[in-house]
C-alpha positions as CSV (number, residue, x, y, z in Angstrom):
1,X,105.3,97.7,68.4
2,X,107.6,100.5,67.6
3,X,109.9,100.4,64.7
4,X,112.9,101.5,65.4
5,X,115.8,101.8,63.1
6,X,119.7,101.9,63.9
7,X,122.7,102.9,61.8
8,X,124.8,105.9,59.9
9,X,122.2,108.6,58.7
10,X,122.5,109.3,55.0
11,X,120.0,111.2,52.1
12,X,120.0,107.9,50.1
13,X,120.2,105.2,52.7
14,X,119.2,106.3,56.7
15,X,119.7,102.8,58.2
16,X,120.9,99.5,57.6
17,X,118.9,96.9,60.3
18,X,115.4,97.6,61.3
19,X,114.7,97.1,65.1
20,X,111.2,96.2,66.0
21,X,111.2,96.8,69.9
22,X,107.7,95.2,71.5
23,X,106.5,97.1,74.6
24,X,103.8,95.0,76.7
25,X,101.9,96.3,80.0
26,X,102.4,92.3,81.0
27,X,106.0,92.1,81.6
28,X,108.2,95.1,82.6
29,X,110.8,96.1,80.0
30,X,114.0,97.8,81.0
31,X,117.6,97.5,80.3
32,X,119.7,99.2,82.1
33,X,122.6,98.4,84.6
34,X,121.4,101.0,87.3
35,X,117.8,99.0,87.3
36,X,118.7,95.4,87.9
37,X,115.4,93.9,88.6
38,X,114.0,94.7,85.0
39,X,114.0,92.2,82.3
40,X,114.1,92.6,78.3
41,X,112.0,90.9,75.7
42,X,114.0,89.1,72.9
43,X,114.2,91.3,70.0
44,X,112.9,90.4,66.8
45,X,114.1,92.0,63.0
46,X,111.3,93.3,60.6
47,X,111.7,95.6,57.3
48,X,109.3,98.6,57.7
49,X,106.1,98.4,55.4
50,X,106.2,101.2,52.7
51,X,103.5,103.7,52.4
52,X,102.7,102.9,56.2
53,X,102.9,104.6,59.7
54,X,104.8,102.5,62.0
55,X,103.0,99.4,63.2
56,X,101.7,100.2,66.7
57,X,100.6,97.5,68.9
58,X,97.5,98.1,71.1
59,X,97.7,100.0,74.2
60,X,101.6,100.4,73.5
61,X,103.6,103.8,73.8
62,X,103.9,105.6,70.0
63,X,106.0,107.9,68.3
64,X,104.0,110.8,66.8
65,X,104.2,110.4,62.9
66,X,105.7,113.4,61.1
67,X,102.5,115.4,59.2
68,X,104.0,115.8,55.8
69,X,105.4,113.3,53.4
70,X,108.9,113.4,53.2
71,X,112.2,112.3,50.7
72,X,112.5,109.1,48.9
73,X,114.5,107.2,52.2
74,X,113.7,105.4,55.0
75,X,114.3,107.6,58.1
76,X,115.0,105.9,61.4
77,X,111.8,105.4,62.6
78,X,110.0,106.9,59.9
79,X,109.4,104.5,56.9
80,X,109.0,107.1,54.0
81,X,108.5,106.8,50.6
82,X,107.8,109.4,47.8
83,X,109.6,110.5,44.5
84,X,113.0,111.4,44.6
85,X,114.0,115.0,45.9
86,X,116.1,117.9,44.5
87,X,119.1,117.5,47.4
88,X,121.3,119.9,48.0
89,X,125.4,119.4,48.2
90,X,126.5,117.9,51.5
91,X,128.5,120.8,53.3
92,X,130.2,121.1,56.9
93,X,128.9,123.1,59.9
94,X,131.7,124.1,61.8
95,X,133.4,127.3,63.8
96,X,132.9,128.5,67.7
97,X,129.9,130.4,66.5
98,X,128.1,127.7,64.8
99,X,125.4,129.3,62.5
100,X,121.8,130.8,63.2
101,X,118.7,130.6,61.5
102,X,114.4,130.3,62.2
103,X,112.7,127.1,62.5
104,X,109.2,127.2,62.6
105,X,109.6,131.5,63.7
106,X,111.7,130.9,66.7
107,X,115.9,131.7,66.9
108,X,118.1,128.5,66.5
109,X,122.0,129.2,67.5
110,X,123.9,125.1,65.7
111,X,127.4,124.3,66.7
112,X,129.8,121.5,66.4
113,X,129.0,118.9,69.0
114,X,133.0,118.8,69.3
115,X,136.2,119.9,67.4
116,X,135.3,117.9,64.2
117,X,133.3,119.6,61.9
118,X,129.3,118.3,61.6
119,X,128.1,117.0,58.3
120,X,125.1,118.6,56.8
121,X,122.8,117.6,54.1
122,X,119.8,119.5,53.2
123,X,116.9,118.9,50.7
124,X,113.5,119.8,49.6
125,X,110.3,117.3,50.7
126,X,109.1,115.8,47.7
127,X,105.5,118.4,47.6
128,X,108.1,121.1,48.0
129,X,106.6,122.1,51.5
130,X,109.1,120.8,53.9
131,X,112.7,121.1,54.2
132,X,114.6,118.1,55.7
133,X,118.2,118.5,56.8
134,X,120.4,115.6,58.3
135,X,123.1,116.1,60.8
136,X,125.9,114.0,61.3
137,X,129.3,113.6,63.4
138,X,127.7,115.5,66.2
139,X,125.7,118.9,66.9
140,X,124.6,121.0,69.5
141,X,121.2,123.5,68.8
142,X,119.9,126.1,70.7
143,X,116.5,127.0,70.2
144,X,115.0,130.2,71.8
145,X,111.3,131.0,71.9
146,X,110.2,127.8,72.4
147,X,108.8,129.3,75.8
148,X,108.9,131.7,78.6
149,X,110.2,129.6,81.1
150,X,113.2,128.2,79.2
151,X,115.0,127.8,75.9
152,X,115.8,124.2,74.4
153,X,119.3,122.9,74.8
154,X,119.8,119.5,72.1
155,X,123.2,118.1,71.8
156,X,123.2,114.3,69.7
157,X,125.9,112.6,67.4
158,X,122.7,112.6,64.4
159,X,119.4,114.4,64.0
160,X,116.9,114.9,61.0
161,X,114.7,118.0,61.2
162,X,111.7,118.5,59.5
163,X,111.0,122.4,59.1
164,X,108.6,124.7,56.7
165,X,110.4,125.1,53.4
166,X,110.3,128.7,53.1
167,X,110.5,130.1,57.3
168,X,109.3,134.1,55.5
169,X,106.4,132.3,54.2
170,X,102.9,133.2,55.8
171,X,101.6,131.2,58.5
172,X,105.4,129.3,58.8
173,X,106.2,130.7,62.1
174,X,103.0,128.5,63.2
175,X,103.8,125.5,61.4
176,X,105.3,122.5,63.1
177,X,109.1,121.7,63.2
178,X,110.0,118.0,64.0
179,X,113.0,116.3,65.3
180,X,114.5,112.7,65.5
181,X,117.8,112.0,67.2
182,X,120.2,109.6,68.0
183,X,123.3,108.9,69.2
184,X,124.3,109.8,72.9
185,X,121.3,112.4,73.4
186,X,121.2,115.2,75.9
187,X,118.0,117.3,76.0
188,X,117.8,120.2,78.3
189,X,114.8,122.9,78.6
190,X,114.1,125.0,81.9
191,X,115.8,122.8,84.6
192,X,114.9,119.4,83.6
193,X,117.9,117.4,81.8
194,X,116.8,114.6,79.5
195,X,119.4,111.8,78.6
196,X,118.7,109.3,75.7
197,X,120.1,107.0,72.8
198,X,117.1,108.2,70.6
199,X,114.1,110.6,70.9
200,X,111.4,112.1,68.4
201,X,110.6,115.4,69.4
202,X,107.9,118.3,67.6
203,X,109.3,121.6,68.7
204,X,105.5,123.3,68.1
205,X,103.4,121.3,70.2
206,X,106.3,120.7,72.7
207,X,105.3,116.2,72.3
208,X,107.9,113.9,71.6
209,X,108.8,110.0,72.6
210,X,112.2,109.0,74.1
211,X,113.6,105.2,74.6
212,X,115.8,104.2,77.0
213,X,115.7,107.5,78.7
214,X,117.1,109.4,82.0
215,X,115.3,112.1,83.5
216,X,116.7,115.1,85.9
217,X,114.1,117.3,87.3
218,X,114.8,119.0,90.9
219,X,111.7,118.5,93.6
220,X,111.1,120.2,96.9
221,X,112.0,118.4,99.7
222,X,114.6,116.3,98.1
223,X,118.5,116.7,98.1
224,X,120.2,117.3,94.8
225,X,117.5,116.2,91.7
226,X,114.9,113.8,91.3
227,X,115.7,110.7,88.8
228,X,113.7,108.9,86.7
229,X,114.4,105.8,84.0
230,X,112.3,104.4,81.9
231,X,112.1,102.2,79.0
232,X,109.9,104.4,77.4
233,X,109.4,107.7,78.1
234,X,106.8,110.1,76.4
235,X,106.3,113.6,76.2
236,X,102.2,114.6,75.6
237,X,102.8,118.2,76.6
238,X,105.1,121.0,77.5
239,X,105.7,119.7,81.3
240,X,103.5,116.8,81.0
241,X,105.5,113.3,81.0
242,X,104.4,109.2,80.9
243,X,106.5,106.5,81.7
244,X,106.6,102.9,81.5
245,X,108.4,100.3,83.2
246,X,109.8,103.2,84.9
247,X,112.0,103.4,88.2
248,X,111.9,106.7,90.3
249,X,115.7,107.8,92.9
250,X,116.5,110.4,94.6
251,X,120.2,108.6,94.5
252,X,122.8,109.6,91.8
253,X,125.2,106.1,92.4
254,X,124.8,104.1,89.1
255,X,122.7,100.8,91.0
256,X,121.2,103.2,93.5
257,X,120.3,101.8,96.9
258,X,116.9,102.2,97.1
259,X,114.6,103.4,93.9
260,X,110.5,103.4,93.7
261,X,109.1,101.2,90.5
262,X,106.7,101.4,88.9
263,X,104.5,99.7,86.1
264,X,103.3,102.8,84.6
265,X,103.3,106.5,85.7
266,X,103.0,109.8,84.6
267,X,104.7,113.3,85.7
268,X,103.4,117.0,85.2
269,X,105.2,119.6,86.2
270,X,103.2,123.2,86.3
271,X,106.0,125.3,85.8
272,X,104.4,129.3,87.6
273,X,106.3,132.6,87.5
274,X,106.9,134.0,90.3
275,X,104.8,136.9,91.7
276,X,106.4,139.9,93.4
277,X,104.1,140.3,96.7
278,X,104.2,143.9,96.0
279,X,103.6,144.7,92.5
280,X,102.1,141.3,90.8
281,X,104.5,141.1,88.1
282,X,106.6,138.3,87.5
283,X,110.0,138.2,89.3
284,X,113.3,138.1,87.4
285,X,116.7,136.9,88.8
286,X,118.9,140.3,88.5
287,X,122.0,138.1,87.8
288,X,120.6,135.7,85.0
289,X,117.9,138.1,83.8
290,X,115.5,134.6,83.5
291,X,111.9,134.2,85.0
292,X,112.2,133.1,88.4
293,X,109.5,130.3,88.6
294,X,107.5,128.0,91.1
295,X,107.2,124.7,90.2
296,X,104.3,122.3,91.4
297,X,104.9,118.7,90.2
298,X,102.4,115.6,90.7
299,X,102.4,111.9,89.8
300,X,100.5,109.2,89.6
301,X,101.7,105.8,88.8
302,X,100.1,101.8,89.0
303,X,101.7,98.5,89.9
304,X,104.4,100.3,92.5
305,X,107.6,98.4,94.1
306,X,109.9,99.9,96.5
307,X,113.0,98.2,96.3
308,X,115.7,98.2,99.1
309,X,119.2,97.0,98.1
310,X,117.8,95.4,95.2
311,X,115.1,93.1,97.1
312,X,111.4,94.4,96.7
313,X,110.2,95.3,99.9
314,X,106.9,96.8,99.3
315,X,104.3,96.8,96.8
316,X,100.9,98.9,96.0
317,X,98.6,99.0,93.2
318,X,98.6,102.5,93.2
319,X,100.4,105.8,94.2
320,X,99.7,109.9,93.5
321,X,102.2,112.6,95.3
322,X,102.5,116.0,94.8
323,X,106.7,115.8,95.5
324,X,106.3,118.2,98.5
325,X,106.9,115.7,100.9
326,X,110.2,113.3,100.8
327,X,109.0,110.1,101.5
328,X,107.3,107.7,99.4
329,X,104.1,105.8,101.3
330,X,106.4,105.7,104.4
331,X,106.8,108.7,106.5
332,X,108.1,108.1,109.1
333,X,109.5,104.9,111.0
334,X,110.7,104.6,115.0
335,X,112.5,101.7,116.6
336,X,112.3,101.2,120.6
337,X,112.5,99.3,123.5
338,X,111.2,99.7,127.1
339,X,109.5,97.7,130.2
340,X,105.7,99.5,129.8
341,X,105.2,98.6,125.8
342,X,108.2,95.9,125.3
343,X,109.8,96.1,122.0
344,X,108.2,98.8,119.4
345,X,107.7,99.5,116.2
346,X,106.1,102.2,115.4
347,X,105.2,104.0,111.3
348,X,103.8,106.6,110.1
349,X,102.0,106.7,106.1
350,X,101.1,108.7,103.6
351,X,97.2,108.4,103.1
352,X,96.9,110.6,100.3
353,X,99.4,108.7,98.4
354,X,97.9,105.1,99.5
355,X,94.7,106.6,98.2
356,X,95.8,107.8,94.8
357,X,95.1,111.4,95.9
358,X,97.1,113.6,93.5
359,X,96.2,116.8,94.2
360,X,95.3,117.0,98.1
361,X,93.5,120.2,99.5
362,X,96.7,122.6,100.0
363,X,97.4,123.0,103.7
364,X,96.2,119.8,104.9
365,X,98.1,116.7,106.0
366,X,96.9,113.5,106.7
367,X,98.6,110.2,107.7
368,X,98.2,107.0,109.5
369,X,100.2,104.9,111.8
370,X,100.6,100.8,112.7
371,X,102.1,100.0,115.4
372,X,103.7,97.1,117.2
373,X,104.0,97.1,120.4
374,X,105.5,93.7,121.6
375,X,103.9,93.4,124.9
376,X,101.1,95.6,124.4
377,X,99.8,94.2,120.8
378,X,99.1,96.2,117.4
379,X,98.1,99.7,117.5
380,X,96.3,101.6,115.0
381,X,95.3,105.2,114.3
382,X,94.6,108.0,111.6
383,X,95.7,111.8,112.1
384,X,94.6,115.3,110.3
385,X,95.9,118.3,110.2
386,X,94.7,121.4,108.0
387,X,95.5,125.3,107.8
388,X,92.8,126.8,105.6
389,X,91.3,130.0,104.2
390,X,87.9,128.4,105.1
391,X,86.0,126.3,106.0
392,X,82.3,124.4,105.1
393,X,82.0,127.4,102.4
394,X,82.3,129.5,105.3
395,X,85.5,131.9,104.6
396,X,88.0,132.6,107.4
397,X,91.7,131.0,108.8
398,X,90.8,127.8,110.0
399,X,93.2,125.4,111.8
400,X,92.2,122.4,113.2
401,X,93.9,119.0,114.3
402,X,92.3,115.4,114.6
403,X,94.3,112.3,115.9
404,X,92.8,109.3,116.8
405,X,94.1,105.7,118.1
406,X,93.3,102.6,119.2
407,X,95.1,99.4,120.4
408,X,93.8,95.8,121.5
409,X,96.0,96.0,124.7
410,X,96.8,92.5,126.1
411,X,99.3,93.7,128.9
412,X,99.1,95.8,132.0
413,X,99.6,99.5,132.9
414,X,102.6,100.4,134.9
415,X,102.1,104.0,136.1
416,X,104.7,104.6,138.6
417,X,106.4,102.9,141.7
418,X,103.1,102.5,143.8
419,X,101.0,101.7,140.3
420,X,102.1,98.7,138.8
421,X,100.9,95.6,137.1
422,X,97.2,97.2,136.8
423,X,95.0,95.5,134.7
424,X,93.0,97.9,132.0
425,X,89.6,98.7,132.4
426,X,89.1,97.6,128.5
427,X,90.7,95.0,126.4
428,X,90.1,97.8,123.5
429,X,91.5,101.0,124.5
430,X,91.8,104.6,122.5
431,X,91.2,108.1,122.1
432,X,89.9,110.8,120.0
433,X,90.8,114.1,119.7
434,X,89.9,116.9,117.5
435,X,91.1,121.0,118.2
436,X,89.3,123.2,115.4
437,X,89.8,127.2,115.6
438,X,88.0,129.4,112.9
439,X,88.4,133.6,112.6
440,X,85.8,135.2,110.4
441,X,86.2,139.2,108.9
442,X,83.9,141.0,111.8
443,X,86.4,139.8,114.6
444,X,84.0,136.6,115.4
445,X,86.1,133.5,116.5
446,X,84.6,129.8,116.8
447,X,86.4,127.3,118.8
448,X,85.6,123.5,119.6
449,X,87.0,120.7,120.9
450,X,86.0,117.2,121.2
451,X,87.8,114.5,123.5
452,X,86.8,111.3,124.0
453,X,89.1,108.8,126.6
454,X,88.3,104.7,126.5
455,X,89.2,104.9,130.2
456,X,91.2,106.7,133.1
457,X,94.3,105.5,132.7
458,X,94.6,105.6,129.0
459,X,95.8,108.7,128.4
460,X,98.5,108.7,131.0
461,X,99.8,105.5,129.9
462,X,100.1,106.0,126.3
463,X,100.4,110.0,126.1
464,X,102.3,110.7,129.4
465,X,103.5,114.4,127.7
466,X,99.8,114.8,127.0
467,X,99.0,113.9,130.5
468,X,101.6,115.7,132.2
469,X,101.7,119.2,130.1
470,X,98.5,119.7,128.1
471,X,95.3,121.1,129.7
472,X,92.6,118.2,130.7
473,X,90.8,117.2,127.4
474,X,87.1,117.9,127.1
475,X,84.5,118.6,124.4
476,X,82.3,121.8,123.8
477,X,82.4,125.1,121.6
478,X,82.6,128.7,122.3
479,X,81.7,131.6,119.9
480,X,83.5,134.9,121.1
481,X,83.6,138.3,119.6
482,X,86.0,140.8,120.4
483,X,85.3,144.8,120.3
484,X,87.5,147.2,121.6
485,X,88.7,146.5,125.2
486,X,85.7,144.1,125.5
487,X,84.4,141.0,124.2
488,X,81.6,138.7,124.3
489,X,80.7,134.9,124.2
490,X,78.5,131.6,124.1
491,X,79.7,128.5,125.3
492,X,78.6,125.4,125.9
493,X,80.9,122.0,127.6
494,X,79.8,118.3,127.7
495,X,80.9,115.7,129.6
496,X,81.6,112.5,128.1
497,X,84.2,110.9,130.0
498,X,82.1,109.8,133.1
499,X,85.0,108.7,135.1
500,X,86.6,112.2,135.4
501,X,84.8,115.5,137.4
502,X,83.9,117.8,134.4
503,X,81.6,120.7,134.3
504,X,78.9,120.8,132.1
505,X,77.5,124.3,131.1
506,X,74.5,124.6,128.7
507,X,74.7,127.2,126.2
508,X,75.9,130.1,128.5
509,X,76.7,134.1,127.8
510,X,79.8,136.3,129.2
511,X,80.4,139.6,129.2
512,X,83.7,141.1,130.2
513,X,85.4,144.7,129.6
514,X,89.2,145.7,130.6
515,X,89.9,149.2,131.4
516,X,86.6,150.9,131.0
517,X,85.6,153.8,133.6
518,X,82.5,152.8,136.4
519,X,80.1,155.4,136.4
520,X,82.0,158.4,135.2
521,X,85.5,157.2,137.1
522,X,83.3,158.1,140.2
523,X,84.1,154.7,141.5
């Protein structure tokens, strides 16, 4: 369980009610009107036990406890007790420029969260080692340093901070500043935007725990940013994220259309500076002066719903995605109709996200596709595709492609006006097809291709471009070489379609030179 506490944030009295919130991997917990389909537990109303970190339920989501004792006051979220502290006289913090200090050695810039002036209180810790100040009626911070790849932008109606009591002292600039906020929180560091009503956050080690929170990250492939809810949301690193009970958009509406759900999940994003292809330093935008950076972002999440207009529509027990791609599971999906298949549905998925594959060999792609076909039957196939920079250990550009697919066909082919109503050779019907290309350093190339047919009319039934455009298929390799205006190789072809003329050549060598003089040009 999390204690939680809610209320007006004072020295002598933080908060009024306690809130204990129980989070359970059972039942989902949400609330929230643009996630409909979660559900809330009924809250129960505990004091916090003194002397005591809060009371944390097994396997349930924490906030990371402050190291240092603090004042004599119960902080929201932080039952503390200790002997009563030398405090300081309550002031104002107010003017355009806000004031500027060090926390924990980095640059903090504090304004007014609006026109009314913030309140600030201020006191030592009760071993004199920590300074805790409490902000009320609104505040905006600034803090720089935190990073390279992006300062920390905090704006919330009340904060506590705990900071080193003396920032000249040695070792401070290394010693852990903590924040808790409430109220109407907006947290913003590189291009991610968090939104909250509360959220602990330790500006040192970047880890922090947010409840009821909104997250804006941008993603390739997607339109506009990337949105994630969640009832809880934790921070375990500086671009490392877990959720639960969370819901992933790419819609902005309030009750989106579609959104992906899911039981529990985690986010990292690898935020990499940008290299210059010409000197290897890091690129800088000439307009902004920032770091321009690359950003690589995978998932992983368990117990997965897709919801469509509110109504679950899909569900998987688990799901891993590296964002490059748009779709979720689903890739692709085609509606038709015809007199040769009937009426068709055909789809395309995501393998390495069926699998759980986070982080798939870059340069590869690999789906697989169900189809209906109504007067055919179902239709099933897998297909890979890969650029590489080698291959089996072997280095080199290597490109290769591998489809295959395979129906239990319970109609008849219709080839053309004089070819109708013929029945198949095979009740189970398919090919296989795999291109593979590979270039090593001395100019050595090695081809191969293997194509294997169920029957003679297959292919120019179900892949009539194929038929019609692409060269016959077949199955052998070739090593070649080139060398100036020459070039050698050894091939070898097989036949293993018996019900087409193929040639087969055993391992045979050719010769062959372009432009080169016979015999002194005598000839």
């Amino acid at each position: 369980m999390l204690h939680f506490a809610t209320g007006a944030i004072t020295s002598s009295a933080v908060a009024e009610d306690y809130q204990t919130v129980t989070v359970g991997h059972e039942q989902p917990v949400a609330g929230n009107a643009a996630i409909p389909s979660f559900t809330v537990r009924p809250v129960q109303f505990t004091q916090p036990v003194p002397n005591a970190a809060p009371n944390i339920a097994p396997n349930a989501p924490t906030i990371p406890w402050p190291t240092n004792a603090g004042p004599t006051q119960t902080l929201p979220g932080f039952p503390i007790t200790g002997p009563s502290p030398t405090t300081m006289a309550p002031g104002n913090l107010s003017g355009a420029q806000g004031a500027v200090s060090q926390l924990g050695g980095r640059r903090v810039h504090t304004f007014p969260r609006s026109s009314v002036p913030s309140q600030l209180e201020s006191f030592l810790s009760a071993d004199g080692r920590e300074r805790v100040t409490i902000i009320s009626s609104g505040v905006n911070i600034i803090i720089e340093g935190v990073d390279q790849l992006g300062t920390v932008d905090i704006a919330t109606d009340r904060l506590v901070i705990w900071s080193s009591a003396d920032p000249n002292a040695a070792g401070a600039g290394n010693k852990a500043a903590e924040m808790y906020m409430e109220g109407d929180v907006i947290f913003r560091q590189g291009e991610r935007t968090v939104y909250a009503q509360s959220m602990y956050y330790n500006v040192a080690t970047q880890v922090g725990a947010v409840l009821d929170a909104e997250l804006l990250t941008p993603a390739p492939g997607y339109e506009g940013l990337l949105r994630l809810k969640a009832r809880v949301l934790r921070q375990v690193g500086p671009n490392s994220f877990q959720a639960q009970d969370a819901a992933f958009t790419s819609s902005r509406l309030g009750v989106p259309r579609y959104w992906f759900q899911s039981g529990e999940a985690t986010f990292e994003d690898r935020a990499l500076p940008r290299l210059d292809p010409l000197t290897g330093q890091p690129m800088v935008n000439p307009v902004t002066g920032e770091m321009v950076v690359d950003h690589n972002r995978l998932a992983t999440s368990r117990s997965n719903f897709i919801y469509a207009g509110e109504i679950p529509v899909f569900y998987w027990p688990r799901f891993a995605t590296d964002f490059t791609k748009p779709g979720i599971y689903l890739t692709s999906i085609k509606f038709g109709s015809d007199r040769v298949f009937g009426n068709q549905v055909r789809t395309e998925w995501d393998l390495y996200q069926i699998f759980g594959i986070a982080s798939p060999p870059q340069g590869t792609d690999w789906t697989a596709s169900l189809d209906y076909l109504s007067d055919r039957g179902w239709g099933v196939g897998t297909t890979f595709e890969y650029e590489l920079p080698s291959f089996l250990g072997r280095p080199g550009p290597t490109v290769g492609y591998f489809d295959a697919w395979g129906i239990d066909d319970q109609g008849l082919d219709n080839l053309g006006s004089d070819r109708r109503g013929l029945t198949p050779e095979e009740d189970l019907r398919g090919r296989v097809l795999w291109k593979h290309r590979q270039r090593f350093w001395n100019g050595l190339q090695f081809s191969g291709e293997l194509g294997y047919i169920s029957d003679r009319n297959f292919l120019e039934q179900y892949y009539e471009r194929e038929w019609d455009q692409w060269k016959d298929q077949s199955t052998g390799f070739e090593f070649k070489q080139l060398a100036g205006n020459g070039s050698w190789n050894l091939a070898a072809d097989f036949q293993l379609n018996e019900f087409f003329t193929q040639t087969e050549w055993w391992p045979r060598v050719d010769q062959f030179q372009m432009g080169h003089s016979l015999l002194g040009d005598r000839l």
